[in-house]
N, CA, C and O atoms as a GROMACS GRO file, in nm:
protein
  224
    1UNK      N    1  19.172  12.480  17.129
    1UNK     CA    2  19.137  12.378  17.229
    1UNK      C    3  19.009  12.418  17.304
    1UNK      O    4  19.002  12.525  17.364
    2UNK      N    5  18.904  12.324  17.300
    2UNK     CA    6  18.816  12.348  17.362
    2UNK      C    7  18.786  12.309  17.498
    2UNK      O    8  18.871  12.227  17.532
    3UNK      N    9  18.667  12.340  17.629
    3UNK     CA   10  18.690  12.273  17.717
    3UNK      C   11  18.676  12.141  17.751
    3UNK      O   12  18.696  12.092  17.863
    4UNK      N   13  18.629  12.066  17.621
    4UNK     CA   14  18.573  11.896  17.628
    4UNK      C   15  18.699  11.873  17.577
    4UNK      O   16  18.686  11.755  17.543
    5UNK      N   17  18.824  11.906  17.545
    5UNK     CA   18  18.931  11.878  17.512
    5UNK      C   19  19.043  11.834  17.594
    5UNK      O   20  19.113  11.734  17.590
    6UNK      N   21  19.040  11.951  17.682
    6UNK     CA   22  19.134  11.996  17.825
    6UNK      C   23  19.066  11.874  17.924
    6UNK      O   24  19.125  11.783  17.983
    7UNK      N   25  18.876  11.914  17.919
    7UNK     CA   26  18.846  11.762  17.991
    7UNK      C   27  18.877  11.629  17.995
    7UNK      O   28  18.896  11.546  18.084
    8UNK      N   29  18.876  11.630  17.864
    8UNK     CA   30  18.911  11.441  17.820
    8UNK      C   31  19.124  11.447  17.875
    8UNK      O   32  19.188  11.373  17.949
    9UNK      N   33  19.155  11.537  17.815
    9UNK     CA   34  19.319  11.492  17.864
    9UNK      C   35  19.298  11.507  18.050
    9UNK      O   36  19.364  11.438  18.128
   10UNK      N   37  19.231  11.574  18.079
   10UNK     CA   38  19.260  11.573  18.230
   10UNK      C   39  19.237  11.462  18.292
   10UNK      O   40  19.305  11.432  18.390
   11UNK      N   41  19.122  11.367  18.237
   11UNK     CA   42  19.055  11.246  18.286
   11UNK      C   43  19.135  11.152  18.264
   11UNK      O   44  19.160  11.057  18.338
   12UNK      N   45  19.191  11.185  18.124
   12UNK     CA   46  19.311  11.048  18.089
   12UNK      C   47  19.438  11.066  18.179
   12UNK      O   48  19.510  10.968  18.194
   13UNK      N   49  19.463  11.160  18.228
   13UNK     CA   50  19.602  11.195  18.306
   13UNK      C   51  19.552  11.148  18.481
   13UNK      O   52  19.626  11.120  18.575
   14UNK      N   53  19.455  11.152  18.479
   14UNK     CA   54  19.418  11.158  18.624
   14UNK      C   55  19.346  11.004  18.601
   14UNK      O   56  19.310  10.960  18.710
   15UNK      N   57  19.321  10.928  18.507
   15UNK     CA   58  19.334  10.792  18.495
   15UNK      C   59  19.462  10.709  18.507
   15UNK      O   60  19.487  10.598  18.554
   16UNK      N   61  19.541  10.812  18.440
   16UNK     CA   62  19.708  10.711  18.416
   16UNK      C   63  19.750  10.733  18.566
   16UNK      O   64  19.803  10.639  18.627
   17UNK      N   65  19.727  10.863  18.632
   17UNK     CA   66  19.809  10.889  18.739
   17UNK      C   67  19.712  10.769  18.850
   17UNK      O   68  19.793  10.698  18.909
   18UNK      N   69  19.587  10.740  18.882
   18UNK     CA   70  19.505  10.631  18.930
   18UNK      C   71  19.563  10.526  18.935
   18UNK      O   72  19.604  10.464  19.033
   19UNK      N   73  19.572  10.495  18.786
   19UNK     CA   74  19.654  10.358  18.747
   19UNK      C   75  19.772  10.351  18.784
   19UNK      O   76  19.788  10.236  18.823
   20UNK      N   77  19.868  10.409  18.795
   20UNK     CA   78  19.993  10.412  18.852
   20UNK      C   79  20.041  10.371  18.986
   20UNK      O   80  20.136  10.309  19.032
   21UNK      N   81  19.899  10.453  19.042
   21UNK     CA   82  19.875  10.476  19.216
   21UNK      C   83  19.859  10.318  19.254
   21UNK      O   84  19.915  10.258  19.345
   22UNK      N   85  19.766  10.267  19.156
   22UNK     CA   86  19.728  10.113  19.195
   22UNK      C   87  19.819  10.020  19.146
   22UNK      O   88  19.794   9.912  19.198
   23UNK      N   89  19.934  10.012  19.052
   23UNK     CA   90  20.052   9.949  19.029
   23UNK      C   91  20.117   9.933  19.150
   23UNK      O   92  20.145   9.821  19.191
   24UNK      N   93  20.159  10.095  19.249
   24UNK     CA   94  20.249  10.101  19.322
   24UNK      C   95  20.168   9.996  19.437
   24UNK      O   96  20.231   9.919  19.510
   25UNK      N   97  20.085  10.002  19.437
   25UNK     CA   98  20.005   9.969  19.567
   25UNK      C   99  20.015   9.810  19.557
   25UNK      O  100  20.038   9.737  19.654
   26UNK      N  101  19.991   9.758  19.395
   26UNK     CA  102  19.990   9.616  19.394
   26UNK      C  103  20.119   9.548  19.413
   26UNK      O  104  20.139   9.430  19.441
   27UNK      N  105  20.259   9.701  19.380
   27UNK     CA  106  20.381   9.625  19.361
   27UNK      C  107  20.393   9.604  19.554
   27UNK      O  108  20.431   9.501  19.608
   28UNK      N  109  20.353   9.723  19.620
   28UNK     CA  110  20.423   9.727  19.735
   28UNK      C  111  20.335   9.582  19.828
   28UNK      O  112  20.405   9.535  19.917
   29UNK      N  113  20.212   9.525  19.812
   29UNK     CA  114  20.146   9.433  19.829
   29UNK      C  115  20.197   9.316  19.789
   29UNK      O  116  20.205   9.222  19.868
   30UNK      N  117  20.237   9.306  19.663
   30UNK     CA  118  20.327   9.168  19.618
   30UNK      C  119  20.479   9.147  19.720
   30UNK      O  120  20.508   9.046  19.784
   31UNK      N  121  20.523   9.216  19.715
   31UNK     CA  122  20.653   9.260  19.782
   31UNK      C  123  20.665   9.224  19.941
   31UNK      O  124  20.750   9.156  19.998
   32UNK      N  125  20.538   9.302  19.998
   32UNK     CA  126  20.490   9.258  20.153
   32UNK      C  127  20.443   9.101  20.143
   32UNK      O  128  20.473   9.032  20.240
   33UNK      N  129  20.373   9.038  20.036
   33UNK     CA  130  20.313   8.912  20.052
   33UNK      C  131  20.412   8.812  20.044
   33UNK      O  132  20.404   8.716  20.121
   34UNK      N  133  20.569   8.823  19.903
   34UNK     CA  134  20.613   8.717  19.929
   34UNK      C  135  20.771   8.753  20.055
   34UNK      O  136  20.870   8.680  20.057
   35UNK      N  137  20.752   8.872  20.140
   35UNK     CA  138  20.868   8.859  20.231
   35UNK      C  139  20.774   8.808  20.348
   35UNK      O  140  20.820   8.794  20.461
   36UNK      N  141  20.629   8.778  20.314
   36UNK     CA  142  20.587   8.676  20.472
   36UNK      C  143  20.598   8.621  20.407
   36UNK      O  144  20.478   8.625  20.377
   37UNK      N  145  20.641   8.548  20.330
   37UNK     CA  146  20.588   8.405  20.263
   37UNK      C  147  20.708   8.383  20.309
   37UNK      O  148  20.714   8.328  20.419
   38UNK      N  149  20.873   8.429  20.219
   38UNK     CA  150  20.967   8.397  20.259
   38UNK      C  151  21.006   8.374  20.369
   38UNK      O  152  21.069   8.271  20.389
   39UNK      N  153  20.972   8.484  20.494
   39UNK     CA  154  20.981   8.485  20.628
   39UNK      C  155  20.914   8.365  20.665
   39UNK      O  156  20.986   8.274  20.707
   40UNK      N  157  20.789   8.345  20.658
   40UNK     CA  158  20.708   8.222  20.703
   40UNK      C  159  20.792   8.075  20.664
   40UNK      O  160  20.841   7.986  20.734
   41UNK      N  161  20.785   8.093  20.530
   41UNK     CA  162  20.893   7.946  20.509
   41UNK      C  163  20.985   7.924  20.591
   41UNK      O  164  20.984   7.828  20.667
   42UNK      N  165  21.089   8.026  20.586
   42UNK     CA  166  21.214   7.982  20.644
   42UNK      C  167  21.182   8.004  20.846
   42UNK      O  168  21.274   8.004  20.929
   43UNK      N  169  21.041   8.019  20.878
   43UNK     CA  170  21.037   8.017  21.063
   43UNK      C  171  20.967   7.864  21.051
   43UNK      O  172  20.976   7.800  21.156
   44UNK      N  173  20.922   7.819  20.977
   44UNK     CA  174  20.860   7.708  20.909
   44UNK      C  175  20.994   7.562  20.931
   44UNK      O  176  20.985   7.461  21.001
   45UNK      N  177  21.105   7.608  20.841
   45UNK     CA  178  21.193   7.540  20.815
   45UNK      C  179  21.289   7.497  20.979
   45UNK      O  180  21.325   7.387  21.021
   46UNK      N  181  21.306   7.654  21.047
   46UNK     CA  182  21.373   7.629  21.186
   46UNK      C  183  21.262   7.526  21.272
   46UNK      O  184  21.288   7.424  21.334
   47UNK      N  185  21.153   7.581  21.254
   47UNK     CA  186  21.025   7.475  21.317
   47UNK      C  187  21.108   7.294  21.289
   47UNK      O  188  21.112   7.201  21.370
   48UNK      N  189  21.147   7.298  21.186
   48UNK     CA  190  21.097   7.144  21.142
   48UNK      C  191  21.307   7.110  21.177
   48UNK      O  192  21.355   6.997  21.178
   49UNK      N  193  21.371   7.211  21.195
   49UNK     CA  194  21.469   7.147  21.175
   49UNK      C  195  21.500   7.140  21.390
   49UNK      O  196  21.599   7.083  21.435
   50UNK      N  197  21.390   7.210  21.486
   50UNK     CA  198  21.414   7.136  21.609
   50UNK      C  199  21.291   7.055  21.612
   50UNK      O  200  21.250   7.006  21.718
   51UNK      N  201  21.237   7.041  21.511
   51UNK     CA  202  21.161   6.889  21.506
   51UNK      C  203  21.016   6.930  21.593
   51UNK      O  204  20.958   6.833  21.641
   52UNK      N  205  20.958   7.055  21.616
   52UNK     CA  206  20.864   7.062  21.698
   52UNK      C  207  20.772   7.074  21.608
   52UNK      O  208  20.660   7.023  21.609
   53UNK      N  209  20.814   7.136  21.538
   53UNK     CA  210  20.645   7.115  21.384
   53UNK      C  211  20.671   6.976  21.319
   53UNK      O  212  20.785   6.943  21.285
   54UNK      N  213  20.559   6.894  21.302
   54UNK     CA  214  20.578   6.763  21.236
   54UNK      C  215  20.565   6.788  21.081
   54UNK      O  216  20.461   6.815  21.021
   55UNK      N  217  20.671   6.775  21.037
   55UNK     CA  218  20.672   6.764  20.921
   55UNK      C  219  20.589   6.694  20.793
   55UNK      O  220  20.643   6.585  20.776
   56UNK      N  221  20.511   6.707  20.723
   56UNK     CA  222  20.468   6.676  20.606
   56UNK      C  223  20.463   6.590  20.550
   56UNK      O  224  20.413   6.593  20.437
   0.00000   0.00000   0.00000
């Protein structure tokens, strides 16, 4: 094994481990985006059901 060998696996490991980093980041972002969404809908829904947001 040479050192352009050890290099290239280190880059690919420290690519996958990157990529991983940015999965977690997109999962924990998706996750935060639709519990406001959910949250928002349903403060949305109490809005419309004492009738102070005009409904649509």
């Amino acid at each position: 094994m040479s050192y352009d060998d050890l290099h290239q696996i280190y880059t690919i490991k420290g690519r996958l481990l990157a990529y991983r980093r940015l999965c977690k980041a997109k999962a924990v972002a998706c996750s935060l985006l639709c519990l406001l969404w959910s949250t928002g809908m349903s403060y949305s829904r109490f809005l419309y059901s004492l009738e102070i947001w005009p409904s649509p």
